[in-house]
C-alpha positions in Angstrom: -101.7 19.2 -12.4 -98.4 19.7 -11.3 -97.7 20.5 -14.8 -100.1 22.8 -15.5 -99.1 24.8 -12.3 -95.5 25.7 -13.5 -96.6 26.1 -17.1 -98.6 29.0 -15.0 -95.9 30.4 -13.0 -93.4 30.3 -16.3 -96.2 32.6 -18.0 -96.6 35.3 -15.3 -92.5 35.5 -15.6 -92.6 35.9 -19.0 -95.3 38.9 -18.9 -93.2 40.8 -16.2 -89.8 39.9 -18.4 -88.9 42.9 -20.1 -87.4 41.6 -23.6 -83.8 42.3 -24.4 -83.2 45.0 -27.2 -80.4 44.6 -29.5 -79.4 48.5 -29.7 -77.6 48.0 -26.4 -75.2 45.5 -28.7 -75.3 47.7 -31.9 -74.1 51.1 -29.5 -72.0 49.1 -27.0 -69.7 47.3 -30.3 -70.3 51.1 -31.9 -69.2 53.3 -28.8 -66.0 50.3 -28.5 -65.1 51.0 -32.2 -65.4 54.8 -31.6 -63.6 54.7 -28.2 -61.3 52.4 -29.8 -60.0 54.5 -32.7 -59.5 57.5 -30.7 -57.6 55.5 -27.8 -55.3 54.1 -31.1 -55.1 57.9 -32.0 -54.0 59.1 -28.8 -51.1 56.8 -28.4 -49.6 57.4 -31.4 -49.3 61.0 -30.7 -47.9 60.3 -27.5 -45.2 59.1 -29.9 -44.6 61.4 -32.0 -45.2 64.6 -29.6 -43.1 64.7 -25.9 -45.8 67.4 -24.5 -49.3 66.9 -26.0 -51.6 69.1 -24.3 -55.7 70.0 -24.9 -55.0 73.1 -27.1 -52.6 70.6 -29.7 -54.0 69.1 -32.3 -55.6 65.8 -32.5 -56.4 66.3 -28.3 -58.0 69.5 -29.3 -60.3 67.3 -32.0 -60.9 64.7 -29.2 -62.4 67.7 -27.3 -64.5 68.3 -29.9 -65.6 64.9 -30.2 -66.4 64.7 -27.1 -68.4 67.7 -27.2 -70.3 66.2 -30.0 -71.0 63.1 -28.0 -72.5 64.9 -25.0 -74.8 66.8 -27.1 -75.3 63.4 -28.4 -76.3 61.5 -25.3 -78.2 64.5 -24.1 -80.6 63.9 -26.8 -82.2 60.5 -25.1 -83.8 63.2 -22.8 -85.1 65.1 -25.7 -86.6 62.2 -27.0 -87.6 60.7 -24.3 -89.7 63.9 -23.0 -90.3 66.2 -25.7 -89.9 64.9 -29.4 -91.4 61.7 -29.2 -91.7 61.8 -32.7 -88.0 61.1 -33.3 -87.1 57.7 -35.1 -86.6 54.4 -33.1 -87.6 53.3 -29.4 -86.4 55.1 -26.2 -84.9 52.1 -25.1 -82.5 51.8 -27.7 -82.1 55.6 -26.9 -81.6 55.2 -23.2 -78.7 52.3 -24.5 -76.9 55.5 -26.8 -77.4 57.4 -23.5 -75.5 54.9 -21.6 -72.6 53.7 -23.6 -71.9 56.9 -25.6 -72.0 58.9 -22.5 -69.3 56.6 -20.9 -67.1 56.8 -24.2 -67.7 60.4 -24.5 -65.7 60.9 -20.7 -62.7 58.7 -22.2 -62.3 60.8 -25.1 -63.0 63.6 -23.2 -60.0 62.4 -20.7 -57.9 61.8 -23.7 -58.6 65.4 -24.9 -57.0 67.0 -21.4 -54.4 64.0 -21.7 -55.7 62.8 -18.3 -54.7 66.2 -16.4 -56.1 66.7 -12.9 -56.6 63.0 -12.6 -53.3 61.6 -13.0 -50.7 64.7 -12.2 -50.8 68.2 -12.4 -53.6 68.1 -9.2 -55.6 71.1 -8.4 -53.5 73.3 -5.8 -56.4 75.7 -5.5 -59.8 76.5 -6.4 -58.5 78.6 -9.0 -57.7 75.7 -11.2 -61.4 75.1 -11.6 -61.8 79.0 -13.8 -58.6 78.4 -15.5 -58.8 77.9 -19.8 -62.3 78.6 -19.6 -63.3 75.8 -16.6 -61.7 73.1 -18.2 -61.5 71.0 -15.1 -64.4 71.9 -13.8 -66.4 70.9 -17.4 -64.3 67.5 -16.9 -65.0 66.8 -12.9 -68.4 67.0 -14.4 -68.4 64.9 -17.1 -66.8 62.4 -14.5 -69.9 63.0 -11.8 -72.4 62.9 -14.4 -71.0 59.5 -15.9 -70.8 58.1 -12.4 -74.1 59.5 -11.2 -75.5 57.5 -14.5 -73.6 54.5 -14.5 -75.0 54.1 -10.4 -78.7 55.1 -11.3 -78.2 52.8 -14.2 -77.8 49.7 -11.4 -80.0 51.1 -8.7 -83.0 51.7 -12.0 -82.6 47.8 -12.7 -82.5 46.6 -9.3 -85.5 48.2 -8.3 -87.0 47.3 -11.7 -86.7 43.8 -10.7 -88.1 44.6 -7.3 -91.4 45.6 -8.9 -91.2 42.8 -11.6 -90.5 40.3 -8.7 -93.1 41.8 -6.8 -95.9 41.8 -9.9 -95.5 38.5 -10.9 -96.3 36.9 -7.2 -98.8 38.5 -6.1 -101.4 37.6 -8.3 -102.5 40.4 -9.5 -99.7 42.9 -11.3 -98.7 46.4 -11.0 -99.5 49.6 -9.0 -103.0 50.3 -10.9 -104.3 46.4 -11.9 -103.7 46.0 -8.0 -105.3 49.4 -6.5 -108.2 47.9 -9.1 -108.1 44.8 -7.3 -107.8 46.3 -3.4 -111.1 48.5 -4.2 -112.8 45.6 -5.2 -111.8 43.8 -2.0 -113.1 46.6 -0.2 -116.5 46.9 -1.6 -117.1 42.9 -1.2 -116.6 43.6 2.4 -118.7 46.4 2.8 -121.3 44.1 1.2 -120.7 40.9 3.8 -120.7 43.6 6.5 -124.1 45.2 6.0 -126.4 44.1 7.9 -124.4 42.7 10.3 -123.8 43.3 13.8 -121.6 46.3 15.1 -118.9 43.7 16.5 -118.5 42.8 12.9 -118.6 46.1 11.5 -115.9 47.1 14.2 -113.6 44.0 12.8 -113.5 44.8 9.5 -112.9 48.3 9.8 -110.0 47.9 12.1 -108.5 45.4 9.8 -109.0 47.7 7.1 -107.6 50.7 9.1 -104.5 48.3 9.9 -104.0 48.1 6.2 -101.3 45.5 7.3 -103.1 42.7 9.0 -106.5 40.8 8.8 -108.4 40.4 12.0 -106.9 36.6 13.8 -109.9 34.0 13.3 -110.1 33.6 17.4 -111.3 36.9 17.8 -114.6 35.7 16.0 -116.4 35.3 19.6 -119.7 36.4 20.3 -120.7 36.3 16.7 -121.4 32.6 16.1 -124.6 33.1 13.9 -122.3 35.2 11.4 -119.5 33.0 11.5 -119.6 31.8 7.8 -120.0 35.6 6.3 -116.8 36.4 8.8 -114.8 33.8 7.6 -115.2 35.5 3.8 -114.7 38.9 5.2 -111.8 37.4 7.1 -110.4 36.5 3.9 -110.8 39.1 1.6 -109.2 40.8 4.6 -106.2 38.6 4.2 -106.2 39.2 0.5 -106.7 42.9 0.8 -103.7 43.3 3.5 -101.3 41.5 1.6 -102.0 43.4 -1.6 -101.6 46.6 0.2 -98.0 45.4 1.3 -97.2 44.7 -2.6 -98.5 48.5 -3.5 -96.0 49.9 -0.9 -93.1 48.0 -1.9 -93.6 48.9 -5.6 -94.6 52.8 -4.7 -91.1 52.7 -2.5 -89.3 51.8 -5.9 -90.8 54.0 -8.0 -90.2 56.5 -5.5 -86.4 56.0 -5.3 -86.4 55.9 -9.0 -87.9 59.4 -9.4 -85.8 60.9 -6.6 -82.8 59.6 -9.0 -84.1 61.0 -11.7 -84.7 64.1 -10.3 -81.2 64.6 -8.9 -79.9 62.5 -12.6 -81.4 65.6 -14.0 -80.2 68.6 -12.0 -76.5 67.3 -12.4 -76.8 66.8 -16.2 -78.4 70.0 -16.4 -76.0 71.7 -14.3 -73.0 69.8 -16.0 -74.3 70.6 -19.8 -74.4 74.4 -18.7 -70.4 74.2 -17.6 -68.9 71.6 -20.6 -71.1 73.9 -23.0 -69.5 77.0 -21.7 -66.0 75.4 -21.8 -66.0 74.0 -25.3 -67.9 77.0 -27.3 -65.4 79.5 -25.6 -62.2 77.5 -26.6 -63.9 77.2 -30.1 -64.4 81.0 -30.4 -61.1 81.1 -29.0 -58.9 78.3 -30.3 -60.0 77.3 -33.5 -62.5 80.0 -35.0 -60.2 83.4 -33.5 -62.8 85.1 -32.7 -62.3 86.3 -28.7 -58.9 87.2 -27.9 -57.2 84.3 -25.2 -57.6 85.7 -21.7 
């Protein structure tokens, strides 16, 4: 018996246990190749060049890269949302999302040979307009990557939350257990008709509560429907505790989305600025096609 009880308890695990993918390994090995080469790239032209600067070649191709990668990583959204038709799943997406887009800030760092973050500080807000927003595309590169990498955590540890939370209470997620609650709720309504208004008055508190089941010693005065208040009692119980699992997994989802939400706005925000920075030193730079300011 004993047996057969954890046999049970190992299989509603498994069904809330997402299973691993093995993109995450294939882009996380990839994006350290990638990040790798460029890094080896780097410090040889610190070697052969005293003052290597964004607008010198190779730092001006790691800008470009870098570019390239964004556009890159924005594309999980793309997929994700609008061309669902694209090749492969969005969770090996949403792993090219994660490690590309934290390769894509050390390149881009490489690119601006760590300027603004390791000397030549901003003095002034002007700093933040100057060669076409340059710092400004890269302090948002760096909020976008941390704003990721923290939603990243807080999306898991509330994924666990609701996976915790499914696979004890009996029942599952948000809609198997709203399901379940209604059902609760009509098998009471069916032991309370009929009944006396004291009963009727119990039930309906309890389920006005939404948190607690009437206590048994309240059952006074009502001996002759003692056995149908018992059952009401504990589809009561049942219902309560149910409705305490719905609001813990609706406050996760809830925090997820209100991440998201803000996720969004930065990236969107931040893809308008490093978009802005990198075609204009293009037209300007490499193509000569808009005179330098």
């Amino acid at each position: 018996m004993a047996t057969t009880s954890r046999r049970s308890r190992h299989q509603v695990r498994s069904i809330w246990h997402a299973p691993a993918s093995r993109a995450r390994w294939y882009w996380l090995i990839g994006s350290i190749m990638l990040s790798g080469g460029i890094l080896a790239w780097y410090l040889y032209t610190l070697r052969i060049s005293q003052f290597p600067g964004p607008f010198d070649d190779p730092l001006r191709l790691f800008g470009i890269a870098a570019f390239i990668m964004v556009l890159v990583t924005a594309g999980y959204s793309l997929r994700r949302r609008f061309t669902r038709g694209l090749p492969g799943k969005v969770q090996g997406w949403l792993w090219m999302h994660t490690w590309l887009g934290g390769a894509a800030l050390l390149v881009a760092l490489l690119h601006e040979n760590f300027i603004r973050i390791t000397h030549d500080y901003c003095r002034n807000l002007s700093c933040l307009t100057s060669a076409y927003a340059a710092t400004s595309a890269l302090l948002a590169l760096v909020l976008l990557v941390v704003s990721g990498v923290i939603g990243r955590l807080l999306d898991i540890w509330q994924a666990r939350i609701i996976a915790r939370d499914a696979a004890s209470n009996g029942v599952g997620i948000v809609r198997a257990l709203e399901e379940r609650i209604l059902e609760l709720e009509y098998t009471i309504e069916r032991l309370c008709a009929g009944k006396s208004e004291q009963f009727k008055r119990y039930c309906l508190r309890a389920i006005d509560d939404g948190v607690r089941f009437v206590p048994e010693h309240e059952t006074g005065g009502i001996a002759e429907e003692h056995a149908d208040f018992l059952r009401a009692n504990e589809a009561l119980g049942q219902r309560a505790q149910l409705v305490r699992s719905v609001q813990r997994q609706l406050a996760a989802r809830a925090l997820m989305r209100t991440w998201r939400v803000i996720h969004m706005t930065l990236a969107s925000l931040a893809l308008l600025v490093i978009t802005y920075h990198a075609v204009m030193e293009l037209l300007t730079n490499v193509f000569h096609l808009v005179q330098p300011v």
